[in-house]
C-alpha positions in Angstrom: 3.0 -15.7 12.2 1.5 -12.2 12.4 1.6 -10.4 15.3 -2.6 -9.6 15.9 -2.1 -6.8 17.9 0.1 -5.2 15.2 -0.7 -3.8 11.3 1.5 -4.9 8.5 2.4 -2.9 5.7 3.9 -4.1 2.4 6.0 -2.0 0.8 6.4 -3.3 -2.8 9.4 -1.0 -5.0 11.8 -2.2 -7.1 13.9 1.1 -6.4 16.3 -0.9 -3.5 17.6 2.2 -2.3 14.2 4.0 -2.1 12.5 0.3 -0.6 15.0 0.3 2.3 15.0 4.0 3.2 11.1 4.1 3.4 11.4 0.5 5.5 13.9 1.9 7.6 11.6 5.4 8.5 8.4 2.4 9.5 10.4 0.7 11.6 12.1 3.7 13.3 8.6 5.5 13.3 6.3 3.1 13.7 4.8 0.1 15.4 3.9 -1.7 12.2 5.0 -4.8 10.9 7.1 -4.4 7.8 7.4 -6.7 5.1 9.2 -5.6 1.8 9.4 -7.0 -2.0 10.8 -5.9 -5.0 8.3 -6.8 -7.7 4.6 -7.1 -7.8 4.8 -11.2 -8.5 6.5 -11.3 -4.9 3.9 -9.0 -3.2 1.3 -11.1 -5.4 2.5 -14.7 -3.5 2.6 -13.6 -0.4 -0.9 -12.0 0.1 -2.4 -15.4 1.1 0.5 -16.1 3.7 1.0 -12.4 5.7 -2.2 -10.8 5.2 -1.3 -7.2 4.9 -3.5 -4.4 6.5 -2.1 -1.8 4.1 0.0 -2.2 0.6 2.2 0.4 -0.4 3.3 0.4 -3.9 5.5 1.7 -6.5 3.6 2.6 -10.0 6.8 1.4 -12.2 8.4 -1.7 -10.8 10.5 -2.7 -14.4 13.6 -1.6 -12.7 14.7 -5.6 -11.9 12.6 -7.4 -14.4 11.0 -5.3 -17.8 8.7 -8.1 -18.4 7.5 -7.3 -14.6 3.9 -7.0 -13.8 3.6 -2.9 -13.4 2.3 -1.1 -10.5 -1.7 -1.0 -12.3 -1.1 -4.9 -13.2 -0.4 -5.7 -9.6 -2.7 -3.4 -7.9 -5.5 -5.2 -10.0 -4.5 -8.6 -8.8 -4.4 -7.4 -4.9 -8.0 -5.9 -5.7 -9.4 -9.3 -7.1 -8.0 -11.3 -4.5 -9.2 -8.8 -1.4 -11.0 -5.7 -2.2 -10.9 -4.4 1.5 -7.0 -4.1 1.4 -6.1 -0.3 1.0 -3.3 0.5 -1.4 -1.2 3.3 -1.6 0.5 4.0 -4.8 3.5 5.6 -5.5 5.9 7.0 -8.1 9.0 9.4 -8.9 5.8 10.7 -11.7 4.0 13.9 -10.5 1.3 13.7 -13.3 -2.0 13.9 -13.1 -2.9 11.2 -15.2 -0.7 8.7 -13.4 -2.6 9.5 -10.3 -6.3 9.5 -11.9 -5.4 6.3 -13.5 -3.8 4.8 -10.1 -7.6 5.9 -8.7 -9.5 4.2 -11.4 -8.1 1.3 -10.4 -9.2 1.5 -6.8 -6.1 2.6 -5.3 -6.6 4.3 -1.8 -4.5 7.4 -2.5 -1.0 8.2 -4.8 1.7 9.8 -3.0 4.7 11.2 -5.1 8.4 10.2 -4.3 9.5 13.0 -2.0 11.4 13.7 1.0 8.0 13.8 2.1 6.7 10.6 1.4 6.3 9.2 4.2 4.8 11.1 5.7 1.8 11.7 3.5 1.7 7.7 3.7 1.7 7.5 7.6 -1.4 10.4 7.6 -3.0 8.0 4.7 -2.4 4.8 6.5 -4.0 7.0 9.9 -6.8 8.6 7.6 -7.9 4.7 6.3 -8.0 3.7 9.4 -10.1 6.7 10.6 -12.6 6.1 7.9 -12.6 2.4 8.6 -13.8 3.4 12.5 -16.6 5.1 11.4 -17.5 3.1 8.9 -18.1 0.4 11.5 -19.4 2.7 14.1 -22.0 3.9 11.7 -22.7 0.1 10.3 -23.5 -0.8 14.5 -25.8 2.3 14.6 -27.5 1.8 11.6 -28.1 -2.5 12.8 -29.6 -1.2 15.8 -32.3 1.4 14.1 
């Protein structure tokens, strides 16, 4: 059962040492809910059931499985099935094109695999929810015009 008071974060790799390293920094760091999986299938079936308020995930994931549904495959499916979750993407890649591409598919920002990953993802995850604030604030004002 999800804890209402608290955000969940999926954090979808298929890098196991990376995957527990990042979870290990959330739950040290942070008050959020952590849920981890190691392919995009797993992330996939368990939307319905946790309800994630933010998706972190790996651009790759064919390190387990090669016939794996990549990072763009998977991000397309969480899109279809809820729009309004944010995803960040990640990857050991620092290309442009990767991150453009990651973009075009709606992803909420692309963070590169660093010792400063997470980091950038905690002021992403903070800069969402920011956004989302105002967003609402300015959706109230605008109801009552």
């Amino acid at each position: 059962m999800k804890n209402e008071n608290k955000t969940t974060v999926f954090l979808v790799d298929d890098d196991a040492v990376f995957l527990k390293s990042l979870e290990i920094e959330f739950i040290h760091h942070t008050d959020y809910v952590v849920e981890t999986f190691a392919t995009g299938e797993l992330c996939i079936a368990n939307l319905a059931k946790i309800k994630p308020d933010v998706i972190i995930l790996d651009y790759q994931l064919d390190g387990i499985d090669k016939d794996a549904m990549n990072g763009i495959e998977t991000l397309d499916k969480i899109k279809a099935k809820n729009p309004e979750i944010p995803v960040i993407m990640l990857s050991s890649q620092d290309k442009i094109e990767v991150a453009v591409s990651c973009m075009h598919h709606k992803a909420f920002d692309y963070v590169v695999k660093s010792e400063t990953a997470f980091l950038r993802i905690q002021k992403n995850i903070a800069a969402f929810f920011h956004f989302k604030k105002i967003e609402n604030e300015l959706k109230w004002y605008m109801a009552r015009m």
